[in-house]
N, C-alpha and C positions, 0 to 999 in steps of 0.2 A: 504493500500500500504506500511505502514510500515514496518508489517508482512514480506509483498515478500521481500523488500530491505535488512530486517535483514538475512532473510532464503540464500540469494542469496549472500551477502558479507559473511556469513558463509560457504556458500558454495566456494566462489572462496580461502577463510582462509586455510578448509580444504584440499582440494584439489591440491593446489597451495604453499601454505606451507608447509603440509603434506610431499609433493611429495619430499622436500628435508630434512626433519628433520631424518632422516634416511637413508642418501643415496637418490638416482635417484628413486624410487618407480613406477615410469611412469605412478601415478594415477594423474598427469597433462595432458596428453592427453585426450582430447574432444572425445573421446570414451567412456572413466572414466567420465570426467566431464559432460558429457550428461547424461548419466543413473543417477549418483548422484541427478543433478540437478533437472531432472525428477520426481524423487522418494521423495526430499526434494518438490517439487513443485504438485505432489501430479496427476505426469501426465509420470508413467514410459515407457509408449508408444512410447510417442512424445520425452523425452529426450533420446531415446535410439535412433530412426529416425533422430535426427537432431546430434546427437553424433556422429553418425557413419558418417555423409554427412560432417561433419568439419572437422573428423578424416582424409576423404580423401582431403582434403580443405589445409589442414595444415601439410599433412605427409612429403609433400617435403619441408618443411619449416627448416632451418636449422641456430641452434645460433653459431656462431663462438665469444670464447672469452666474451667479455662484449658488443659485436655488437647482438642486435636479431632482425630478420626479422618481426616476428609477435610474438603476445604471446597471444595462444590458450583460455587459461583457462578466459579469461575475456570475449572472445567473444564468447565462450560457453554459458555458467552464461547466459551473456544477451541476447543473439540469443534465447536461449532456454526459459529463463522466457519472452518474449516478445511473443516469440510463445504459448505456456499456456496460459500465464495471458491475455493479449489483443487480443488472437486468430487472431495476426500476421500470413500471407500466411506462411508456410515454408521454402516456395524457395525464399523470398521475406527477411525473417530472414536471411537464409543465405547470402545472398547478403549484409547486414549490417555487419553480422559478420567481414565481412575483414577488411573494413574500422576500426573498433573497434580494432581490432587486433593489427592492425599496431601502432592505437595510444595509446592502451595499452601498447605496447614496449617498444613506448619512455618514457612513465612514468616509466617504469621499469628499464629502463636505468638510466634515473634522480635519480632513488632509489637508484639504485646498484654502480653508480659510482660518486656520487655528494653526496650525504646525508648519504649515509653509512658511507665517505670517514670524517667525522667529528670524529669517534672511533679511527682512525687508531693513534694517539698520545696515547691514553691510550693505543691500543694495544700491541704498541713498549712498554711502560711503565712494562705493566705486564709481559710483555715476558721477558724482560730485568732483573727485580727483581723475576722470576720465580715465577711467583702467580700464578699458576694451577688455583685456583679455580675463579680469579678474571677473567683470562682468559676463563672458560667455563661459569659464567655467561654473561661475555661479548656478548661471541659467542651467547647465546641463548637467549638475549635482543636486540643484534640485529635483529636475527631471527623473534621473536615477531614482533618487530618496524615494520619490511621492510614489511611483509606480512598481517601486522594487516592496516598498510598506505594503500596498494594496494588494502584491503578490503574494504577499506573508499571508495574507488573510485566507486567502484561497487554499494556499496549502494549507494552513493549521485548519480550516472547514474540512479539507478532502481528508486528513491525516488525521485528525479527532474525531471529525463528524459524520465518518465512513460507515462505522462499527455503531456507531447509535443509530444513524437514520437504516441501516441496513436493520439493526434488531426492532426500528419502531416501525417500517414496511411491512415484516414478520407479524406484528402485534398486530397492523390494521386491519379490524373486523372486514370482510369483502363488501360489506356494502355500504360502508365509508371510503374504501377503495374507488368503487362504482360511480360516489359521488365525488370524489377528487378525481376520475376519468372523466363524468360530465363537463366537469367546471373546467377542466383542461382543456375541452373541446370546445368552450363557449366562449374560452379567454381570447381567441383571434378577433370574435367578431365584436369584443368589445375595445379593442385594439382600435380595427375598423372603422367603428364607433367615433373613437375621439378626434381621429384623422380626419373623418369626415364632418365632424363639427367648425373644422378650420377652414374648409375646403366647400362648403358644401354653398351655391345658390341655384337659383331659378335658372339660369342660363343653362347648369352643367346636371341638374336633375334629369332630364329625361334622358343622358347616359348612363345614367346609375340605375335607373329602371328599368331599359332595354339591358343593362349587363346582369343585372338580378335576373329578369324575364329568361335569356340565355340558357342559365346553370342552372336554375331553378325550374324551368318547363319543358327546354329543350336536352338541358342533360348536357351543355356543351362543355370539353372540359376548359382549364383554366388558358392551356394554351391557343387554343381556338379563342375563345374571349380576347386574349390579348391579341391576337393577328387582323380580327376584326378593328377592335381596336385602333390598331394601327391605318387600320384603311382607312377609317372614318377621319382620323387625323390628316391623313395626305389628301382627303380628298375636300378636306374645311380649308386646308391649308393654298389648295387651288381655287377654290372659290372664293378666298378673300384674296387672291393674289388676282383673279379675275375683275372681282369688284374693284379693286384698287386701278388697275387701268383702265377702266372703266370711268372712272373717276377723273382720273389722271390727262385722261383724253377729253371728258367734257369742261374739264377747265381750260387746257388748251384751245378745245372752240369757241370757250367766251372768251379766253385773252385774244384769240384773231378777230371773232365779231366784234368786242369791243374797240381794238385798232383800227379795222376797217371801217368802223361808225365812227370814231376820229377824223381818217383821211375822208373821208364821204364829209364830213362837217367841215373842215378846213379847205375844201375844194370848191363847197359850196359859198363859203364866205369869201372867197377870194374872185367867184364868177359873181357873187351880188358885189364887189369893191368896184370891178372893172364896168359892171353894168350903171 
């Protein structure tokens, strides 16, 4: 079990770290972190199944500032090695995921606005004395610190909390089981849900109905939906490209009628001058 804990806090390292040492990389998203996890855990099936069910889990999930709602990449990690390693139900994984989520946040929070907030005297220092290079160490020892901390977490979860949650699996009566696989299943569409509370008007309803109508009557699968999709796009995207010269061309015909009702006007004043 060591093994999994090291593989797994490597994994939330890379991932999670990764994602900013470069810019936004978006290889923090539980889509990324499911396949990785997968593939380091030696089960790219299954982390690629439970990737994509967080991905919808947590796509409406939204960090404002130093406030974050949930934080994906740790409840990937461990949704996903619990699913492999203890052949945890899936839908039953996910349902742990949230709750992990959430309190992955606030450790994350504790990191980023309590523990980090210890540098900020040296930073003013170096800034002040224009030490470039003392400031990009800095920057990238904290980076280390903040992400190498959060990995600590994961391990000591995987490496402590392997043996309990495998013996409290065992204790769960099946139809507490049954209902943490419900709620597992019902977590995407409230995912869904919140995404489309940001997203959602009048204009772009009646794709959301016609793509419910699809899956829901026609049975069409996901990748059919999206190809349609796509047509629908390229072919909005022609007919405002049509409108638009359309447009384009009847101003050009007023700016020449208008010119030409100029010279028509100055032609005629200049035959009433000589008359």
């Amino acid at each position: 079990m060591l093994k999994v804990a090291l593989l797994a806090a490597l994994t939330v390292f890379i991932c999670y770290g990764g994602n900013w040492l470069f810019g936004q990389t978006m290889i923090e998203r539980p889509l990324v972190v499911g396949m990785v996890t997968g593939f380091i855990m030696g089960d790219l099936h299954t982390g690629i199944i439970m990737g994509a069910s967080l991905e919808a889990i947590f796509m409406g999930a939204v960090d404002i500032g130093g406030a974050l709602s949930a934080e994906p990449v740790t409840a990937t990690v461990l949704a996903t090695t619990f699913s492999i390693i203890m052949n945890v139900n899936q839908k039953a994984a996910l349902a742990l995921a949230v709750p992990i989520g959430v309190f992955a946040a606030f450790i994350s929070m504790f990191l980023k606005n309590v523990v980090m907030n210890i540098f900020v005297p040296i930073i003013n220092k170096q800034a002040r004395e224009n030490n470039q290079k003392g400031l990009t160490f800095t920057h990238f020892f904290m980076w280390f610190l903040n992400y190498f901390i959060f990995s600590l977490v994961t391990f000591f979860g995987v490496l402590e909390g392997a043996q309990p949650v495998q013996a409290l699996i065992k204790e769960i009566p099946d139809n507490l089981m049954a209902g943490l696989s419900a709620t597992g299943g019902l977590l995407p569409a409230v995912g869904f849900a919140i995404l489309m509370r940001m997203l959602w008007s009048k204009e772009l309803s009646p794709y959301y109905f016609l793509g419910f109508v699809m899956v829901a009557y026609l049975n069409l699968p996901s990748i059919a939906v999206a190809v349609i999709g796509v047509i629908i796009v390229i072919l909005n995207a022609y007919r405002d490209r049509q409108l638009l010269q359309i447009e384009n061309n009847q101003k050009k015909v007023s700016v020449v009628n208008t010119e030409d009702s100029l010279a028509n006007s100055e032609d005629k004043e200049e035959e009433d001058f000589f008359e």
